[in-house]
Rosetta silent file (secondary structure, phi, psi, omega in degrees, C-alpha in Angstrom):
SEQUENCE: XXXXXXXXXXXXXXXXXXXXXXXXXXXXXXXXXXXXXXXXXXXXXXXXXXXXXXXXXXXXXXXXXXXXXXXXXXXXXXXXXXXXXX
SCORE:     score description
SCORE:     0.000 S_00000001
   1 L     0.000  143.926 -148.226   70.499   95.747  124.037 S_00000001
   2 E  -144.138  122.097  179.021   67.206   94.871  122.459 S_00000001
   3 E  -152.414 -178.245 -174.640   66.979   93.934  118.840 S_00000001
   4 E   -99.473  131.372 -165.976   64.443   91.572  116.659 S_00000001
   5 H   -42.475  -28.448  149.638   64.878   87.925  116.635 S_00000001
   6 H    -1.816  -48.069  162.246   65.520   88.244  112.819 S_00000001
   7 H   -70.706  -12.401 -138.027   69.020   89.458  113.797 S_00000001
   8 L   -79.738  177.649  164.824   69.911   87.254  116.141 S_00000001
   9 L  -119.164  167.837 -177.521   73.421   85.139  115.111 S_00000001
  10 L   -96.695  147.904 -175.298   73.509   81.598  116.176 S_00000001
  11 L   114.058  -74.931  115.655   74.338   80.675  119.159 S_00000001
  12 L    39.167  111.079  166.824   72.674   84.218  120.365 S_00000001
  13 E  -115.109 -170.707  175.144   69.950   83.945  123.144 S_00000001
  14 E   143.547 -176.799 -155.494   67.421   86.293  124.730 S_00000001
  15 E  -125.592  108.900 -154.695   64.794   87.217  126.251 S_00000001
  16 E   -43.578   92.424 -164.352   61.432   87.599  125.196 S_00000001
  17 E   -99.807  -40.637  172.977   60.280   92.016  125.556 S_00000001
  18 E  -167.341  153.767 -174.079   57.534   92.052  123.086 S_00000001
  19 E  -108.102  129.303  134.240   55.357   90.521  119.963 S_00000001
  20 L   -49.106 -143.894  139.899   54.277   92.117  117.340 S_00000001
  21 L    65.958  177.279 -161.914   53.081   91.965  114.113 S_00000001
  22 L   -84.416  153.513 -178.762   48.734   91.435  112.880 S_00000001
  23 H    -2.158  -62.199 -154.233   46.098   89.365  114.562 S_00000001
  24 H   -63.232  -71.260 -171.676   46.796   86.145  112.572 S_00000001
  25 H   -37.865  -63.337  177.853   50.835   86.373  112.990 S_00000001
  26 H   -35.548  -52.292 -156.391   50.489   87.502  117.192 S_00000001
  27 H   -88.852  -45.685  144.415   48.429   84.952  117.827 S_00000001
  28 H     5.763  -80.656  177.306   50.481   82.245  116.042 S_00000001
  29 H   -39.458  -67.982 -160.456   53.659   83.682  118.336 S_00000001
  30 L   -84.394    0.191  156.785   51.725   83.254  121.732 S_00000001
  31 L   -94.855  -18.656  167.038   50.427   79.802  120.802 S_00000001
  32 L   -98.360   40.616  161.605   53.529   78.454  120.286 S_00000001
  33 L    77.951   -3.914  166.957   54.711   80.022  123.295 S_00000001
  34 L   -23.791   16.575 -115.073   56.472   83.083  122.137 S_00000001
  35 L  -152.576  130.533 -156.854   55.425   85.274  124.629 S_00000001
  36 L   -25.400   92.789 -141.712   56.990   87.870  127.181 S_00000001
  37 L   124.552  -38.059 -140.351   59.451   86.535  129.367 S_00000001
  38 L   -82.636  150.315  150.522   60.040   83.424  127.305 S_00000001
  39 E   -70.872  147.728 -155.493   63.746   82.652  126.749 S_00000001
  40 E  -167.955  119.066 -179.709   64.840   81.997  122.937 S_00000001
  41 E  -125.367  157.957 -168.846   68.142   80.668  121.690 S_00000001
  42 E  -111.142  132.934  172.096   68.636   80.655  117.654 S_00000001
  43 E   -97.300  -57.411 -164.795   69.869   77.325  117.146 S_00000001
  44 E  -152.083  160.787  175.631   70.294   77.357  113.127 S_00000001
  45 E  -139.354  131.198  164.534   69.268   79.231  110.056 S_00000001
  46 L   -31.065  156.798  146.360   68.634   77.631  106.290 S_00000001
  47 L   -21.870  -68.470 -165.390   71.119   77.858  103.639 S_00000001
  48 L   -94.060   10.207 -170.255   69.316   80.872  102.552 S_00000001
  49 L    96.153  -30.755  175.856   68.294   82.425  105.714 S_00000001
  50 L  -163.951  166.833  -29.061   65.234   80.912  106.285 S_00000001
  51 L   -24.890 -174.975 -167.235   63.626   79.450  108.311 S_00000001
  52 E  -143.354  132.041  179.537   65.311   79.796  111.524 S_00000001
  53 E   -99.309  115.617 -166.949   65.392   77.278  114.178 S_00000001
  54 E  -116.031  162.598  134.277   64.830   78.314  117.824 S_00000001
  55 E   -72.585  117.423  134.878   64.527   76.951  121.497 S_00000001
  56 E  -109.837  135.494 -161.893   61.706   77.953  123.264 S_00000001
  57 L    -3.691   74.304  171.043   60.568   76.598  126.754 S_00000001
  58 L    75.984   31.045  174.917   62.500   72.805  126.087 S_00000001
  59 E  -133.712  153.945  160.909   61.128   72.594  122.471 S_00000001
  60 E   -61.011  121.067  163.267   63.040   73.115  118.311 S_00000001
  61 E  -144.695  117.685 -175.048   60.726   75.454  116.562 S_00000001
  62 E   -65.863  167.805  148.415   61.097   76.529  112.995 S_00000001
  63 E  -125.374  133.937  165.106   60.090   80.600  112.411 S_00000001
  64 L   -68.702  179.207  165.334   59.716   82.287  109.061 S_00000001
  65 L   -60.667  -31.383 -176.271   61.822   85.520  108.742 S_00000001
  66 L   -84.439  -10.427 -172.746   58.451   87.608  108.721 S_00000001
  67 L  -101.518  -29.961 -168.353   57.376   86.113  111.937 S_00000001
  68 L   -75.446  -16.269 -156.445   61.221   86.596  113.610 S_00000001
  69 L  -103.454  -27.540 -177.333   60.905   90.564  112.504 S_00000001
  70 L   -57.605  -21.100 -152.823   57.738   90.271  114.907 S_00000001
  71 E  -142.955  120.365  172.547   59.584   89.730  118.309 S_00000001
  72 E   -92.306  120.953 -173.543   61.578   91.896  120.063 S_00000001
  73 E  -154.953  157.197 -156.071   63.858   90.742  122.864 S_00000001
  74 E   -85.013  124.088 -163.995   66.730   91.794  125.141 S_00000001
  75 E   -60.141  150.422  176.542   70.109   90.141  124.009 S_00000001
  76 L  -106.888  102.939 -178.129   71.332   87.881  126.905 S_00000001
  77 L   -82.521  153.957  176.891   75.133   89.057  127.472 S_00000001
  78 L   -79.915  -20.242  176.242   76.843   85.829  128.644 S_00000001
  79 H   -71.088  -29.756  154.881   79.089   87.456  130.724 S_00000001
  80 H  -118.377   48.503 -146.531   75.872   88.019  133.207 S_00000001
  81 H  -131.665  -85.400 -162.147   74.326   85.450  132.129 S_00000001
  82 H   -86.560    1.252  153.602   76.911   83.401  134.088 S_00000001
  83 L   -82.868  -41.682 -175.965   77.143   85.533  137.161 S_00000001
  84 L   -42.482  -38.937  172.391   73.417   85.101  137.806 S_00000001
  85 L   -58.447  -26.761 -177.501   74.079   81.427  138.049 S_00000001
  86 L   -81.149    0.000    0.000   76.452   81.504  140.690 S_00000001
């Protein structure tokens, strides 16, 4: 299932299908590493919703809400999530 980080619940990983959003915003995403492929766990969200606190390849990164509506990625079910490991 594929939905925008925006949505995400905590706890809630996946995996990185595509970035959006204009020039400035895009480019932002892929410099902090955002970028197809990348793995992304939502660690925490403000009081109020935002910012949002992510994992991305070993590092804590805040995101506004307008930049999380940018990136679409494929929900990680856990249940094969933890057969792959074996």
């Amino acid at each position: 299932m594929q939905k925008t980080l925006d949505k995400f619940v905590i706890g809630e990983s996946g995996v990185v299908k595509s970035v959006g959003g204009e020039g400035k915003i895009k480019r932002r995403l892929f410099d902090m590493g955002i970028t197809p492929g990348a793995e992304i766990l939502l660690r925490k969200r403000a009081p109020l919703g935002d910012p949002l606190e992510i994992t991305v390849r070993g590092y804590e990164l805040s995101l506004r809400i307008t930049e999380a509506q940018c990136v679409v990625l494929e929900v990680r079910d856990e249940t094969t999530a933890g057969e792959a490991k074996q």
